[in-house]
Backbone as a chain_set.jsonl record, in Angstrom:
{"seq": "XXXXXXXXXXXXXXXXXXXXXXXXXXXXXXXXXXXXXXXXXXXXXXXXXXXXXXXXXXXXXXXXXXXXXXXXXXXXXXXXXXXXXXXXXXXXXXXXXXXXXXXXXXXXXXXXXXXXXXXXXXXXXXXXXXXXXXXXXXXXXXXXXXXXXXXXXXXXXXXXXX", "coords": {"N": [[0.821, -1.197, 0.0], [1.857, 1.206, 0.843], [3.714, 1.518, -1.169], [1.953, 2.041, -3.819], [0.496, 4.4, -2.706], [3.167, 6.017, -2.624], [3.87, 6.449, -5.23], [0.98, 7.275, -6.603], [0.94, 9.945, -4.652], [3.179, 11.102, -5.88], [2.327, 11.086, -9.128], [0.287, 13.244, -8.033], [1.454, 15.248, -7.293], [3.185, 16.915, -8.603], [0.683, 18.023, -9.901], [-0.556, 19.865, -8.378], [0.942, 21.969, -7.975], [0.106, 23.467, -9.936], [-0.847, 26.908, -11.483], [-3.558, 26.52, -12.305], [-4.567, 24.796, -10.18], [-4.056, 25.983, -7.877], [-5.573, 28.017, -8.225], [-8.065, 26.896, -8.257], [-8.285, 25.621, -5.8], [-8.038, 26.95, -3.173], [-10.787, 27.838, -3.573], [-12.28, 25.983, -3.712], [-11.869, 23.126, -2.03], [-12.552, 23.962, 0.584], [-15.077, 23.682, 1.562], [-15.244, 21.225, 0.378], [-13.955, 19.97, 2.265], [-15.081, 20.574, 4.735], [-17.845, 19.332, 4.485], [-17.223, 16.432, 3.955], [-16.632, 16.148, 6.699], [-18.63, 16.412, 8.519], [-20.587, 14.864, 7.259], [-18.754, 12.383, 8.107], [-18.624, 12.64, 10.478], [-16.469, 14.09, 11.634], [-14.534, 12.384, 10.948], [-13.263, 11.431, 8.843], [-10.959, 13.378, 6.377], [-10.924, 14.866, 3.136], [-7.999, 15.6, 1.895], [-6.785, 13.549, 3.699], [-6.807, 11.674, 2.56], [-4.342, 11.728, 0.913], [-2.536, 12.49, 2.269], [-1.261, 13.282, 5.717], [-3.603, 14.822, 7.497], [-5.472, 17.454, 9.286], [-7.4, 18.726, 11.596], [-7.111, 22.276, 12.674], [-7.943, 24.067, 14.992], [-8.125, 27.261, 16.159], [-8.255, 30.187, 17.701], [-8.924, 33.801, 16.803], [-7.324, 35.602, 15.723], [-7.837, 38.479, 15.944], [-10.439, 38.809, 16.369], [-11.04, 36.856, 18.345], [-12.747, 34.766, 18.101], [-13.291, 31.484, 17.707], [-11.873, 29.616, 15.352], [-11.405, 27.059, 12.634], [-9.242, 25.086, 10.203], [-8.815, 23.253, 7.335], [-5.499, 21.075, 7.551], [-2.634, 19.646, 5.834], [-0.45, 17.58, 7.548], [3.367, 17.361, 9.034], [4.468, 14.364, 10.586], [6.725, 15.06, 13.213], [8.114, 12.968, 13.919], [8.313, 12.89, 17.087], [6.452, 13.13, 18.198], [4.948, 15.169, 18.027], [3.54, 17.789, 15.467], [4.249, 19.012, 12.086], [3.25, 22.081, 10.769], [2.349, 24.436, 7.443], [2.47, 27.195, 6.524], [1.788, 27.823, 3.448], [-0.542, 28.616, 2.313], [-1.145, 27.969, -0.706], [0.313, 29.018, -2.328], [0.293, 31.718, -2.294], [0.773, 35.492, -1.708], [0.035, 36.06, 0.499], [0.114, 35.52, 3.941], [-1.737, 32.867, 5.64], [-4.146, 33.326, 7.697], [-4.991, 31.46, 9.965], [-2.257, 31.157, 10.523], [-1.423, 33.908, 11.766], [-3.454, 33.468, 13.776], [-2.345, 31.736, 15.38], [0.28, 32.803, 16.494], [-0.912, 34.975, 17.72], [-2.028, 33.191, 19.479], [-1.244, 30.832, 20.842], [-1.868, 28.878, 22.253], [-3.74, 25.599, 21.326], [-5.791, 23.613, 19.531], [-6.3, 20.549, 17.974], [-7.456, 18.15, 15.183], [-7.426, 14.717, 14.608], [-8.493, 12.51, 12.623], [-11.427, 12.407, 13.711], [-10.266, 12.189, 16.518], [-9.756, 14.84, 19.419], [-7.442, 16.526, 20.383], [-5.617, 18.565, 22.638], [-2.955, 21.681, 21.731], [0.397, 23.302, 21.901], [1.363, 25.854, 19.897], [4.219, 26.337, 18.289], [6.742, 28.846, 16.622], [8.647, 27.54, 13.989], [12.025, 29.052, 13.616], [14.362, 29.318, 13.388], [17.108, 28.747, 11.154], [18.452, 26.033, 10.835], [16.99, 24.445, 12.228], [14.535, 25.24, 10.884], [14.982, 24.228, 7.939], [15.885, 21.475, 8.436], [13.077, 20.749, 9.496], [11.824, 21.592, 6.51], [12.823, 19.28, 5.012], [11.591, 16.914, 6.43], [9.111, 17.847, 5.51], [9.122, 17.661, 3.182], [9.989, 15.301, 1.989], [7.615, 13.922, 2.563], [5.603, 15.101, 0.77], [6.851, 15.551, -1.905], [8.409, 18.106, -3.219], [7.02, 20.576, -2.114], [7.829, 22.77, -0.856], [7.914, 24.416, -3.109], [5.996, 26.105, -3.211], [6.608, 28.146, -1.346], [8.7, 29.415, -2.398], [7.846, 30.157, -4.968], [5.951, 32.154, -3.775], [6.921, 34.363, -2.389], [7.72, 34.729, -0.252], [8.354, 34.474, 2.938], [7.293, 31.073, 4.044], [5.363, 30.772, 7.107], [6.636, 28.425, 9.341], [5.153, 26.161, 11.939], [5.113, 24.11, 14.813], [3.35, 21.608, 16.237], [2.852, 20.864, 19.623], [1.659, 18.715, 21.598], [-0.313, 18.824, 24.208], [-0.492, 18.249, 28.072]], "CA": [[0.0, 0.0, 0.0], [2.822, 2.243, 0.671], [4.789, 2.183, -2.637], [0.8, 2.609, -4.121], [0.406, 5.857, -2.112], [3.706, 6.906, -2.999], [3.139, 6.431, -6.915], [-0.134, 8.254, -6.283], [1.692, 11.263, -4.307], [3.811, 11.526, -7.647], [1.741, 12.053, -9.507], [-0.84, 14.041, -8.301], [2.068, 16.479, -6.363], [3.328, 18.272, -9.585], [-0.622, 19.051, -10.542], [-0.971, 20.845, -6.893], [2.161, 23.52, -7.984], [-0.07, 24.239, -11.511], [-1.38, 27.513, -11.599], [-5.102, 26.262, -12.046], [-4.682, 24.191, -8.933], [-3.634, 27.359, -6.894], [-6.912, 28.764, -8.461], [-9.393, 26.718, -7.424], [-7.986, 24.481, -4.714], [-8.72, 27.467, -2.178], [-12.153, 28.078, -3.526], [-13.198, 24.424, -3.484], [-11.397, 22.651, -1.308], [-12.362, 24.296, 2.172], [-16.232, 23.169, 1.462], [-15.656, 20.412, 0.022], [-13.335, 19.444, 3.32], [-16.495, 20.664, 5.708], [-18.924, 18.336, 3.58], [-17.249, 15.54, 4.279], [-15.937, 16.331, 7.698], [-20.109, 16.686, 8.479], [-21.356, 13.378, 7.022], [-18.302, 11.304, 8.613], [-18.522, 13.13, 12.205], [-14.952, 14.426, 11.401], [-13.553, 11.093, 10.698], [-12.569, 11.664, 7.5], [-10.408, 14.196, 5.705], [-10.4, 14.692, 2.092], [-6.958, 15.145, 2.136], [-5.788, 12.839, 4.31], [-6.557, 10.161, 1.363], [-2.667, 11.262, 0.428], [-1.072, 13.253, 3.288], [-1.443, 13.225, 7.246], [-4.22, 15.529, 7.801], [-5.849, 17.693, 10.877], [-8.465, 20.46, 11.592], [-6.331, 23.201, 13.625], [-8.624, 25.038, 16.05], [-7.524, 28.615, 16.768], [-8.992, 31.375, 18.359], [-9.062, 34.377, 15.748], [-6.183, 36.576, 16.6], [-8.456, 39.672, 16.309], [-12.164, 38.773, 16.649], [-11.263, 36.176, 19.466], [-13.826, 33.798, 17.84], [-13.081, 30.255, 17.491], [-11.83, 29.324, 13.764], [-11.186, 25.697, 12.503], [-8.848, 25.031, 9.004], [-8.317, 21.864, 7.381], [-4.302, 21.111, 7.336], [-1.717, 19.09, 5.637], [0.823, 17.986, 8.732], [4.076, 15.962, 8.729], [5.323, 13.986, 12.046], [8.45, 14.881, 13.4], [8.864, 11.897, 14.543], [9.12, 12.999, 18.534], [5.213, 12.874, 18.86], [4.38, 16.737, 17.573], [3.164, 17.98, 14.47], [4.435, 20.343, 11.679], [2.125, 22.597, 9.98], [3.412, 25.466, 7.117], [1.52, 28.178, 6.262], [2.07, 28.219, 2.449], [-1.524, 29.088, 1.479], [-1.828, 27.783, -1.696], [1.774, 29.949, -2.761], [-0.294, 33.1, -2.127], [1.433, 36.195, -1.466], [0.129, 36.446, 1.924], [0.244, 34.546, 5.4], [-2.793, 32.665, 5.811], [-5.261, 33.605, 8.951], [-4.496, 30.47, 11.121], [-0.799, 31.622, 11.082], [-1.876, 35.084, 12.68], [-4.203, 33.23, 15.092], [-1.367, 31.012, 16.557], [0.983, 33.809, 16.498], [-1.474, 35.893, 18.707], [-2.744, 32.176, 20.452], [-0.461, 29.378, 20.575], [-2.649, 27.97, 22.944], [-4.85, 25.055, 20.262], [-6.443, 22.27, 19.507], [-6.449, 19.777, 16.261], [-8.582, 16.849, 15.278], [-6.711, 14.079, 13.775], [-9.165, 11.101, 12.441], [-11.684, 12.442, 14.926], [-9.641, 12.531, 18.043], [-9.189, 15.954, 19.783], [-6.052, 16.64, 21.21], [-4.549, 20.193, 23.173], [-1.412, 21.532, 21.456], [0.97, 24.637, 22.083], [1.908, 26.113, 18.283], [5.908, 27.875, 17.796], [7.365, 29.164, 15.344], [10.033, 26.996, 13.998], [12.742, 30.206, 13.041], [15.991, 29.094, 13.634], [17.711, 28.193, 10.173], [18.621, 25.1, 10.815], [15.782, 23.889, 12.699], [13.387, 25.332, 9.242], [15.623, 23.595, 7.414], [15.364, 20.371, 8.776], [11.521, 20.973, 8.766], [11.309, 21.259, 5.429], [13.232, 18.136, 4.651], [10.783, 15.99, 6.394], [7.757, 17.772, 4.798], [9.306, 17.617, 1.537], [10.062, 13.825, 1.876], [6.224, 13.33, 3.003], [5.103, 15.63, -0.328], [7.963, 15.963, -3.066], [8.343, 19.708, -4.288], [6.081, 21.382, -1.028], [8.649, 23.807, -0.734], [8.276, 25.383, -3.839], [5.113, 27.021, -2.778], [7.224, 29.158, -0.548], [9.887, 30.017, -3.428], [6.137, 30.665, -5.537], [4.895, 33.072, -2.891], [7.986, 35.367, -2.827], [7.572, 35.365, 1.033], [9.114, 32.977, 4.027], [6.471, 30.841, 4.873], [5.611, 30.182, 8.5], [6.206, 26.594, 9.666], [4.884, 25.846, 13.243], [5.725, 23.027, 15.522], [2.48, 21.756, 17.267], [3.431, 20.406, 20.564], [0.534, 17.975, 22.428], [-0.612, 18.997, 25.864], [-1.371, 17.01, 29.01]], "C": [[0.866, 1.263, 0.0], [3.123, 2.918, -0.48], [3.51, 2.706, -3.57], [0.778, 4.307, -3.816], [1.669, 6.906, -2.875], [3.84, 7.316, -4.979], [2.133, 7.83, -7.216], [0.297, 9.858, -6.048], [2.436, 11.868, -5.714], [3.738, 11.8, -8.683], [0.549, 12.869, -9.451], [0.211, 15.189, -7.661], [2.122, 17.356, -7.699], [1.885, 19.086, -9.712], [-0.942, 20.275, -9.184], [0.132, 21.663, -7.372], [1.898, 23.645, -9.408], [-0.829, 25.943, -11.011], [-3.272, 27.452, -11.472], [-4.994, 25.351, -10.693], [-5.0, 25.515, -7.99], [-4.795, 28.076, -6.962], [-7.991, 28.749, -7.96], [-9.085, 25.872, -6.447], [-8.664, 25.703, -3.497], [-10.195, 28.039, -1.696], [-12.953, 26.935, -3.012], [-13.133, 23.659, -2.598], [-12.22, 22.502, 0.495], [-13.648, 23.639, 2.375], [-16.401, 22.121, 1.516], [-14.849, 19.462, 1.822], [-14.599, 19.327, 4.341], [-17.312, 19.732, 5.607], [-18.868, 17.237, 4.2], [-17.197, 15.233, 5.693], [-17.945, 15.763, 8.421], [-20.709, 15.374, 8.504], [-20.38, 12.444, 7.684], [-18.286, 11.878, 9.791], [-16.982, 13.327, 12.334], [-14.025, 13.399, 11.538], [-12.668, 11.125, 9.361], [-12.204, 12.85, 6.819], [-10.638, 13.794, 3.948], [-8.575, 14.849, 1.731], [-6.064, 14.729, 2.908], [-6.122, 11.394, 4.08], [-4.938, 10.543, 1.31], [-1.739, 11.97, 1.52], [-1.712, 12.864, 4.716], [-2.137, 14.493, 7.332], [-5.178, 16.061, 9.373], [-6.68, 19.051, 10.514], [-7.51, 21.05, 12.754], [-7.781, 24.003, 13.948], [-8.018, 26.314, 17.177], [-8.408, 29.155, 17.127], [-8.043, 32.465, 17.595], [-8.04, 35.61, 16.842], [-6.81, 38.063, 16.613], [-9.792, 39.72, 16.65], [-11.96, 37.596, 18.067], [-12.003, 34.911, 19.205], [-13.151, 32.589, 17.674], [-13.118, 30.393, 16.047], [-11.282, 27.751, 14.008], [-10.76, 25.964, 10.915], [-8.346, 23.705, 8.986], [-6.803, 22.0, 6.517], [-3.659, 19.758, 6.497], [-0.877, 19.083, 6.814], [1.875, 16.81, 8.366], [4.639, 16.096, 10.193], [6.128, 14.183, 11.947], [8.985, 13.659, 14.096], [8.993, 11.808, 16.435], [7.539, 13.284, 19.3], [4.398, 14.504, 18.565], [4.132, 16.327, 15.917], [3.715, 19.177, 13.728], [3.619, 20.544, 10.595], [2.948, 23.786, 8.969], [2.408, 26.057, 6.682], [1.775, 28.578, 4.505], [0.625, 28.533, 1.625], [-1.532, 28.978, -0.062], [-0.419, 28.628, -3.058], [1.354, 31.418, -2.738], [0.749, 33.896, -1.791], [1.133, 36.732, 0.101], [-0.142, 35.535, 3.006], [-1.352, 33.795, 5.208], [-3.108, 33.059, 7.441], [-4.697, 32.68, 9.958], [-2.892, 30.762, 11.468], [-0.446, 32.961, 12.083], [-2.663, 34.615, 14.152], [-3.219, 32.291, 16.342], [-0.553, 31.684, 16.834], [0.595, 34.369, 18.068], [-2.001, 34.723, 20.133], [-2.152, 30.97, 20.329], [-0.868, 28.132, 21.208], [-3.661, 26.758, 21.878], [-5.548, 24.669, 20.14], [-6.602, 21.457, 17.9], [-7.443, 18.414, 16.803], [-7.903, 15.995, 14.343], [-7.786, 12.435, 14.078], [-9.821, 11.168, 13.677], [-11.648, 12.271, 16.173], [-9.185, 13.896, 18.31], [-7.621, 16.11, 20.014], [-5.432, 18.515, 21.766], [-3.24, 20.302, 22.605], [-1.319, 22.971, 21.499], [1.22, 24.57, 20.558], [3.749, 26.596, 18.785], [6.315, 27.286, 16.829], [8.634, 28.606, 15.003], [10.672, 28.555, 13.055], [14.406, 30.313, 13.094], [16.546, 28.19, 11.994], [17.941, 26.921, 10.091], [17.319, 24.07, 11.399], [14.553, 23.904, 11.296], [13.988, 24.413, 8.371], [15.055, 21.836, 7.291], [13.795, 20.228, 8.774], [11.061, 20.528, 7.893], [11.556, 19.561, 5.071], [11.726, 17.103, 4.681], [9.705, 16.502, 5.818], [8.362, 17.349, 3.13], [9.586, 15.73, 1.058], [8.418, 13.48, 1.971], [5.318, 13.528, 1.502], [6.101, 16.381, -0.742], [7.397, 17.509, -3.361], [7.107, 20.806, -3.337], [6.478, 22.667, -1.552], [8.716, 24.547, -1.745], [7.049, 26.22, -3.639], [5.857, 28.171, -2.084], [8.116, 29.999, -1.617], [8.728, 30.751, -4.226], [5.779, 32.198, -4.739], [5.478, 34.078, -2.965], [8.014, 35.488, -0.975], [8.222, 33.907, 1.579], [8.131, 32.383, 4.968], [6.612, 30.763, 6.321], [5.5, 28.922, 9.115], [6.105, 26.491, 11.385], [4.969, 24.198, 13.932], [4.283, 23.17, 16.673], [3.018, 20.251, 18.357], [2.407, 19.546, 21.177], [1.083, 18.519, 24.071], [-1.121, 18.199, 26.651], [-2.674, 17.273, 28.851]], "O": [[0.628, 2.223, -0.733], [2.999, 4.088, -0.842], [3.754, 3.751, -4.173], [1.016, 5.204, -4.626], [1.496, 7.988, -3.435], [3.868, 8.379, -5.599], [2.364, 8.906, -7.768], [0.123, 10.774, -6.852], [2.182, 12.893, -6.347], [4.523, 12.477, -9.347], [-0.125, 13.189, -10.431], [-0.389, 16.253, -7.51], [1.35, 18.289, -7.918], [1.773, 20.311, -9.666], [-1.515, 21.359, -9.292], [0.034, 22.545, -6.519], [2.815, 23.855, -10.201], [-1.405, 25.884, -9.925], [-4.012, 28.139, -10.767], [-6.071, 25.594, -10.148], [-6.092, 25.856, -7.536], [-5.163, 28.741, -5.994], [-8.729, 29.6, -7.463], [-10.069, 25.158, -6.249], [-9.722, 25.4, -2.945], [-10.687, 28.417, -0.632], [-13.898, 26.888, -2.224], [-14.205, 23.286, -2.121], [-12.388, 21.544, 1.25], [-13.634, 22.908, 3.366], [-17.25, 21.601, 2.24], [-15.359, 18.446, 2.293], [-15.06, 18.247, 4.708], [-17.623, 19.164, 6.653], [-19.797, 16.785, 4.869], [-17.655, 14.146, 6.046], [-18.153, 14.58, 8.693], [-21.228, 14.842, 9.486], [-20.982, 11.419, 8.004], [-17.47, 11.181, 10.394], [-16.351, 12.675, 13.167], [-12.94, 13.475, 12.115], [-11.495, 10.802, 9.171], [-13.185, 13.551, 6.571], [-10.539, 12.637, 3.539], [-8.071, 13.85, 1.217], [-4.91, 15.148, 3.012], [-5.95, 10.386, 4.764], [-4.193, 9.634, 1.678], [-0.509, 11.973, 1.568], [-2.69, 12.115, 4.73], [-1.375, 15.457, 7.255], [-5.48, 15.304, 10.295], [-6.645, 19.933, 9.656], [-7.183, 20.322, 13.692], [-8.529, 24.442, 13.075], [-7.663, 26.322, 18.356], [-9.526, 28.681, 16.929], [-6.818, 32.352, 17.581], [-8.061, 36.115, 17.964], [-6.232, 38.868, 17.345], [-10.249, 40.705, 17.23], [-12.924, 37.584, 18.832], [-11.912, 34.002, 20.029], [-11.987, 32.873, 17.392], [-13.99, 31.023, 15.449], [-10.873, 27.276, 15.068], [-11.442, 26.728, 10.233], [-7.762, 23.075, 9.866], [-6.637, 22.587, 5.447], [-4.359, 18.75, 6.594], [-0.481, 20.156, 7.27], [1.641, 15.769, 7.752], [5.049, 17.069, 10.827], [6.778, 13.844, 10.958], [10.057, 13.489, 14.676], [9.602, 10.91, 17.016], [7.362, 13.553, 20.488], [3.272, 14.744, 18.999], [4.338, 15.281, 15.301], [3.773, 20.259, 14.312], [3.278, 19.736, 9.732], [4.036, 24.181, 9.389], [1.385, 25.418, 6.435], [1.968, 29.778, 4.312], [0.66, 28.682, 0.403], [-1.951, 29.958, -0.678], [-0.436, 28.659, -4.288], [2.128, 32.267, -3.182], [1.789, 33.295, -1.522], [1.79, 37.563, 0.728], [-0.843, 34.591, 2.642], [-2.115, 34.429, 4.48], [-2.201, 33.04, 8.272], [-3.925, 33.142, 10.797], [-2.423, 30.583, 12.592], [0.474, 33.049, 12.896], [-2.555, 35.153, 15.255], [-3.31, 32.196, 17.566], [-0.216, 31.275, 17.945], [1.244, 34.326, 19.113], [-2.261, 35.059, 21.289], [-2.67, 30.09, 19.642], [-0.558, 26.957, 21.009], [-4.687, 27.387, 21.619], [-6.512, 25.24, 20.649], [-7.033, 22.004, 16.884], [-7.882, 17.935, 17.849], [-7.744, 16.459, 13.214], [-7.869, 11.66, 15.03], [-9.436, 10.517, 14.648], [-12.622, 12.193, 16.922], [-8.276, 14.31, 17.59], [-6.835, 15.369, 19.425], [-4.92, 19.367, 21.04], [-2.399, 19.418, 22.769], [-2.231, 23.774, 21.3], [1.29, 23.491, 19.97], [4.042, 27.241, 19.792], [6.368, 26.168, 16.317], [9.658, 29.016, 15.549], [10.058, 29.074, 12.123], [15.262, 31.172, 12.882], [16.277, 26.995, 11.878], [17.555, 26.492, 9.004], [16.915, 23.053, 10.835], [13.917, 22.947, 10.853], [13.145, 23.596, 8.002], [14.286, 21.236, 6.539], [13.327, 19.485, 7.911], [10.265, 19.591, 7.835], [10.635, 18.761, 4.903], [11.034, 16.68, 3.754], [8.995, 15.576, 5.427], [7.785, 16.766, 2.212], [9.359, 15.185, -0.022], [8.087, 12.558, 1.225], [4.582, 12.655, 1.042], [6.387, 17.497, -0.31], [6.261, 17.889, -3.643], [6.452, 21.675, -3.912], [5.891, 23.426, -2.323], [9.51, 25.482, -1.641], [7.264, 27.353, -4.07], [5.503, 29.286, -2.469], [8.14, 31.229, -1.562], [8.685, 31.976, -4.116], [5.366, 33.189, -5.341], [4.892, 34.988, -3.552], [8.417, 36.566, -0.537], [8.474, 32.827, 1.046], [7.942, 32.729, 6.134], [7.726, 30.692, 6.838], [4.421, 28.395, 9.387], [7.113, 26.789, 12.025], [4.83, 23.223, 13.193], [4.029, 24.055, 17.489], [3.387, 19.122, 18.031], [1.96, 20.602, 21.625], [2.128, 18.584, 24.719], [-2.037, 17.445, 26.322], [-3.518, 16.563, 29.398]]}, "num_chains": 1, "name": "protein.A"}
């Protein structure tokens, strides 16, 4: 099933860094994520058929309100989660990167299980670095969203809480 998946990943990664992807992936996507999220009682991700997926639950770094976004994450291996804020290669931060910023305090839903997690900012060169690696091993060619965007995404390190 593995070498399947990774086949799969290969080729559907290049079509995610086309231009028409970038177009309508942020129109369609977020709905079509809700939809399903809805009818399986948040058991199921649409994309986390090919990646490790999670709903991040912030609190809205200026309205205070509770927000929920569905993520791409890759394990570090040490029992956390990393998340990157590359919006789609947009030219600007996405929202959930402002809300952990201002609230690092969280919460995600992985294959409908809650869980408490602190967010930070991975910012240390070598530490981003390494980062990327493992996302870029999880999904070949991530990283060029960031080179795309013209900006330095933000990659966060979610931590689990007692």
């Amino acid at each position: 099933m593995t070498s399947l998946l990774q086949v799969v990943r290969s080729v559907v990664a290049p079509l995610t860094r086309t231009r028409a992807f970038r177009r309508i992936a942020p129109v369609a996507l977020p709905p079509a994520e809700r939809f399903l999220a809805r009818v399986s009682r948040g058991r199921v991700q649409l994309s986390a058929i090919l990646v490790p997926s999670l709903v991040l639950h912030t609190t809205g770094a200026r309205s205070g309100e509770p927000r929920s976004t569905y993520l791409m994450y890759t394990p570090d291996g040490h029992g956390r989660a990393i998340v990157a804020g590359t919006s789609f290669a947009r030219d600007r931060h996405p929202a959930w990167t402002y809300n952990l910023l201002a609230h690092p305090d969280a919460a995600i839903t992985v294959r409908g299980r809650d869980m408490r997690v602190r967010a930070s900012l991975v910012e240390d060169d070598g530490e981003r670095g390494a980062a990327w690696d493992l996302i870029q091993a999880q999904w070949p060619g991530y990283r060029a969203y960031e080179r795309e965007s013209g900006r330095v995404v933000r990659l966060f390190r979610l931590q689990p809480m007692a």
